[in-house]
C-alpha positions as a Markdown table, in Angstrom:
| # | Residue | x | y | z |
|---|---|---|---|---|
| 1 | Unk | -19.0 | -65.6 | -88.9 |
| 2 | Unk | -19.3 | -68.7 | -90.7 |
| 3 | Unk | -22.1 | -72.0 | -89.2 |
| 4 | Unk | -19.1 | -73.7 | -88.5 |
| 5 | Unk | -17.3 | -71.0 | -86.0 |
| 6 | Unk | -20.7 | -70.2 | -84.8 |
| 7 | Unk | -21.4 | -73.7 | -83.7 |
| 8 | Unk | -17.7 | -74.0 | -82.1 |
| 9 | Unk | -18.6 | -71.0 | -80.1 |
| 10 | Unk | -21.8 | -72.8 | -79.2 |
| 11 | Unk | -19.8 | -75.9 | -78.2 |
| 12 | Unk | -18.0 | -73.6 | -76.1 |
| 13 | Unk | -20.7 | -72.9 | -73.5 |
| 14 | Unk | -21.1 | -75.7 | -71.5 |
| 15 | Unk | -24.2 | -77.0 | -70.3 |
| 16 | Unk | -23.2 | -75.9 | -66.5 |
| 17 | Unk | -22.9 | -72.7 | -67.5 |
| 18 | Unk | -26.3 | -72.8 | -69.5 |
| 19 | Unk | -27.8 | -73.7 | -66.0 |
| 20 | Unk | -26.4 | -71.1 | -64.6 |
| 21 | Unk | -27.1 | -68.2 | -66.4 |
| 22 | Unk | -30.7 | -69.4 | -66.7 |
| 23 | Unk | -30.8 | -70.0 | -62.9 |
| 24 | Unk | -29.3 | -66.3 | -62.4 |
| 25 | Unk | -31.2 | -65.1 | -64.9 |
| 26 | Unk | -34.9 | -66.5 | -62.9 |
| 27 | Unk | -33.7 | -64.3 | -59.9 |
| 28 | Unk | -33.7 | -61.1 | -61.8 |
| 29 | Unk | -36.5 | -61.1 | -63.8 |
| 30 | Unk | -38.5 | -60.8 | -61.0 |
| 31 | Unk | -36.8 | -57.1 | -60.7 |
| 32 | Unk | -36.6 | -56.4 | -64.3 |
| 33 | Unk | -37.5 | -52.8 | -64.3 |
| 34 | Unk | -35.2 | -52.2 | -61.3 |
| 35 | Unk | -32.3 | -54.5 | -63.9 |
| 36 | Unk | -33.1 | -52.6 | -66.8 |
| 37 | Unk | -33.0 | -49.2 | -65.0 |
| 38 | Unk | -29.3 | -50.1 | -62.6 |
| 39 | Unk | -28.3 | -51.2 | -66.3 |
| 40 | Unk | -29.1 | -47.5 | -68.3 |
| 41 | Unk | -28.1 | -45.7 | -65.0 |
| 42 | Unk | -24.4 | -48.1 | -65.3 |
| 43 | Unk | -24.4 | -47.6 | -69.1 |
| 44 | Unk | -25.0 | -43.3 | -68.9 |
| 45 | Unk | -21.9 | -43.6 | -66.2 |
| 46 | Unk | -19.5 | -45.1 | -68.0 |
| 47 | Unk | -20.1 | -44.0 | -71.7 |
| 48 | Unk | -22.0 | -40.4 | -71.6 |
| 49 | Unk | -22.0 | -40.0 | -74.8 |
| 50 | Unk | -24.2 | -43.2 | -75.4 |
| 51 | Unk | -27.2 | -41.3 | -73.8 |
| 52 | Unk | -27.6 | -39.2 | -77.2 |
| 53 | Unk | -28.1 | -42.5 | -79.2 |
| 54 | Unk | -31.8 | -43.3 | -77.5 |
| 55 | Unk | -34.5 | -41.6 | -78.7 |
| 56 | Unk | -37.1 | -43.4 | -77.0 |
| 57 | Unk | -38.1 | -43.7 | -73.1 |
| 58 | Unk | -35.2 | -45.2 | -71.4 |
| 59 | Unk | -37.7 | -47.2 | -68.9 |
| 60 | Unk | -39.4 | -48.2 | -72.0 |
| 61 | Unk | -35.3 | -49.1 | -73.5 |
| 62 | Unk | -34.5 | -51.1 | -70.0 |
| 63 | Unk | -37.7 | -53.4 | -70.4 |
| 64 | Unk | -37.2 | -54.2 | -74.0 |
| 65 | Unk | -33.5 | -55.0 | -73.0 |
| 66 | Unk | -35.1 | -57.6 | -70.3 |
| 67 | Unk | -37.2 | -59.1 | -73.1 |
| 68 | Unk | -34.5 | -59.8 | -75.3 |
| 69 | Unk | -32.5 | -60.8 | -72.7 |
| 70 | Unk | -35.6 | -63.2 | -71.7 |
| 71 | Unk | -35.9 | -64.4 | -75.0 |
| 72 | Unk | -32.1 | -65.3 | -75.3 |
| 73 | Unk | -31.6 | -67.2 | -72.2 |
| 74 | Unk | -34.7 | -69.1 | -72.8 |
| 75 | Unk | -33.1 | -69.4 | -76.5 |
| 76 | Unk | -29.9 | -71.1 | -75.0 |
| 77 | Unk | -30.7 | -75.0 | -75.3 |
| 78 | Unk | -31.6 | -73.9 | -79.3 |
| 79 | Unk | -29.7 | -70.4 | -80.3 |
| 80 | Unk | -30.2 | -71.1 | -83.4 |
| 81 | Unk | -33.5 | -70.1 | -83.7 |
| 82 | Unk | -32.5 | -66.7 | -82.8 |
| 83 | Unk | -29.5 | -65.8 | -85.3 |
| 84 | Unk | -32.1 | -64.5 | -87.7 |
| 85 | Unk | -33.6 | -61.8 | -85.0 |
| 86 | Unk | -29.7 | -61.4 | -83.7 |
| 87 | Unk | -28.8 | -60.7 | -87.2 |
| 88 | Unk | -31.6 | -58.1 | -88.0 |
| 89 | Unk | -31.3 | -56.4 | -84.0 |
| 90 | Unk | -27.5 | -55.8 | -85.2 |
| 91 | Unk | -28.7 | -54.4 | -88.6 |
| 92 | Unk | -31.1 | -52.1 | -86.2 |
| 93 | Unk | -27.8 | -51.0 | -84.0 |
| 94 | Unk | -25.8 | -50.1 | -87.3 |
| 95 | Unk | -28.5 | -47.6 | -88.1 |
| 96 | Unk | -29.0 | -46.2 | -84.7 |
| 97 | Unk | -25.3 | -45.1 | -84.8 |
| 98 | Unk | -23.9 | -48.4 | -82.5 |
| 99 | Unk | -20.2 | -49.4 | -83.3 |
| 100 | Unk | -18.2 | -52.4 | -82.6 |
| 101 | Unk | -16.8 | -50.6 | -79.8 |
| 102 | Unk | -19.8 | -49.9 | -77.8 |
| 103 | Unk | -20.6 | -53.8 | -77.3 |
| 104 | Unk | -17.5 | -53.9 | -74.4 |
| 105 | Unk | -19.3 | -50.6 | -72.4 |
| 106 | Unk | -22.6 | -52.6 | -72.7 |
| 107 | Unk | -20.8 | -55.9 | -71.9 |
| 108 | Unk | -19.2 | -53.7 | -68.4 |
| 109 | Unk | -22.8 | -52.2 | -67.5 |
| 110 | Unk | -24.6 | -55.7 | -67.9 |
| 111 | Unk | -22.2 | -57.8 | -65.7 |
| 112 | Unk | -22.0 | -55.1 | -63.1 |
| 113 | Unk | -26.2 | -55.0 | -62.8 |
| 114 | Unk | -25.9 | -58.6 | -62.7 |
| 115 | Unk | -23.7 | -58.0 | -60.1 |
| 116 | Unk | -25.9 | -55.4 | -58.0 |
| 117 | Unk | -28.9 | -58.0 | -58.9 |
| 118 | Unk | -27.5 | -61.2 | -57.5 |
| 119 | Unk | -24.8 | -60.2 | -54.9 |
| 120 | Unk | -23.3 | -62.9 | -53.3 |
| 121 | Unk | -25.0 | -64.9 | -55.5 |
| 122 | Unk | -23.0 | -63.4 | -58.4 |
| 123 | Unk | -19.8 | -66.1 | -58.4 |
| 124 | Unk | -16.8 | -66.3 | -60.6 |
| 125 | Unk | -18.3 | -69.0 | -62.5 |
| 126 | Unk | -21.4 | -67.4 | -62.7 |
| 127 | Unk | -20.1 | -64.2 | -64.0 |
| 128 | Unk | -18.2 | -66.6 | -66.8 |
| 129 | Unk | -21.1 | -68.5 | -67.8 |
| 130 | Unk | -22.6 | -64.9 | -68.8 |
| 131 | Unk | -19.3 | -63.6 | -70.5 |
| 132 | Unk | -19.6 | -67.2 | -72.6 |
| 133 | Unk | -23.5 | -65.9 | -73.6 |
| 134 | Unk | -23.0 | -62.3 | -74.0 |
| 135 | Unk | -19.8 | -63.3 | -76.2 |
| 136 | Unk | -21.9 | -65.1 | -78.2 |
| 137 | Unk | -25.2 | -63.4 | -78.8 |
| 138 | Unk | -23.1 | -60.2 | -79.4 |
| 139 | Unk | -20.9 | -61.9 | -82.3 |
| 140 | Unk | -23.9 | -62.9 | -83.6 |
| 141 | Unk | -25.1 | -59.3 | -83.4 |
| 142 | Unk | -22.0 | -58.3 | -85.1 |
| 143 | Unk | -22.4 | -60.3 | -87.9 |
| 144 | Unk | -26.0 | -58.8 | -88.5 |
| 145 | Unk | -23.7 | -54.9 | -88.0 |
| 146 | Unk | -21.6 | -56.3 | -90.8 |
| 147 | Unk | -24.1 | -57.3 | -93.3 |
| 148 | Unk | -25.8 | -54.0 | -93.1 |
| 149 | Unk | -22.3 | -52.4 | -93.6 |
| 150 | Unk | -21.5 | -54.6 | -96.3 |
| 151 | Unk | -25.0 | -53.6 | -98.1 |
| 152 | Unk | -24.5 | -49.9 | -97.6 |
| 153 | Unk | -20.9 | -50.6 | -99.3 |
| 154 | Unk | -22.5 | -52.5 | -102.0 |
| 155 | Unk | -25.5 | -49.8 | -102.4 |
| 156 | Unk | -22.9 | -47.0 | -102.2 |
| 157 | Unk | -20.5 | -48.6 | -105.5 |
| 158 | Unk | -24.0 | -49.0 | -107.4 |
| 159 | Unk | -25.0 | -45.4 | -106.8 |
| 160 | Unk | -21.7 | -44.2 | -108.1 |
């Protein structure tokens, strides 16, 4: 993704819906662990076979998900200051076995523990504003997926 399509997506998310995702965002982070575990619970359900790609403690998983998440809706009045860590988390996922693919499962396990998190309080718009965000941050991720592919691919013609 070039600057320029990554700051039209940017332009994309309006600053209502940066208000609201941060305002939905400050009433779960109060139950973070309980977030983080509803979302690893929802994940497991929908995708089994995404339980064999973490090694590590999935309580230990579910609060390192809440950081990032902290991080990137505190991010969202500057994303830019992220892209690098965005870039080199996707690297990360490439070697832990992620694909493209996976990004919608995560996408259907976040909104529904958004969901179970806010209730009522969970509205159409609301729901949007954090499609616009996820959409974002996880092209971004992408981009940081392909330039690990790309330097595998470039390793692999060297080596050969």
């Amino acid at each position: 993704m070039t600057a320029a399509v990554w700051r039209c997506m940017l332009r994309r998310m309006t600053p209502e819906q940066k208000n609201l995702v941060q305002e939905s965002f400050a009433l779960v982070a109060p139950i973070a662990d309980e977030a983080g575990a509803l979302f690893y619970d929802r994940l497991f359900q929908l995708d089994p076979t995404l339980r064999s790609l973490f090694r590590s403690d999935i309580q230990e998983q579910g609060k390192k998900l809440m950081q990032m998440l902290a991080v990137a809706v505190g991010s969202l009045d500057h994303l830019e200051s992220i892209v690098p860590a965005l870039h080199a988390l996707g690297r990360r996922h490439v070697a832990y076995g992620v694909t493209r693919q996976h990004f919608d499962t995560v996408a259907a396990a976040l909104l529904w523990t958004l969901n179970m998190g806010l209730g009522p309080g969970f509205t159409p718009d609301v729901r949007q504003a954090w499609v616009a965000v996820y959409t974002l941050l996880v092209a971004t991720m992408q981009e940081g997926m392909q330039q690990a592919g790309d330097s595998t691919h470039a390793v692999a013609e060297f080596a050969a």
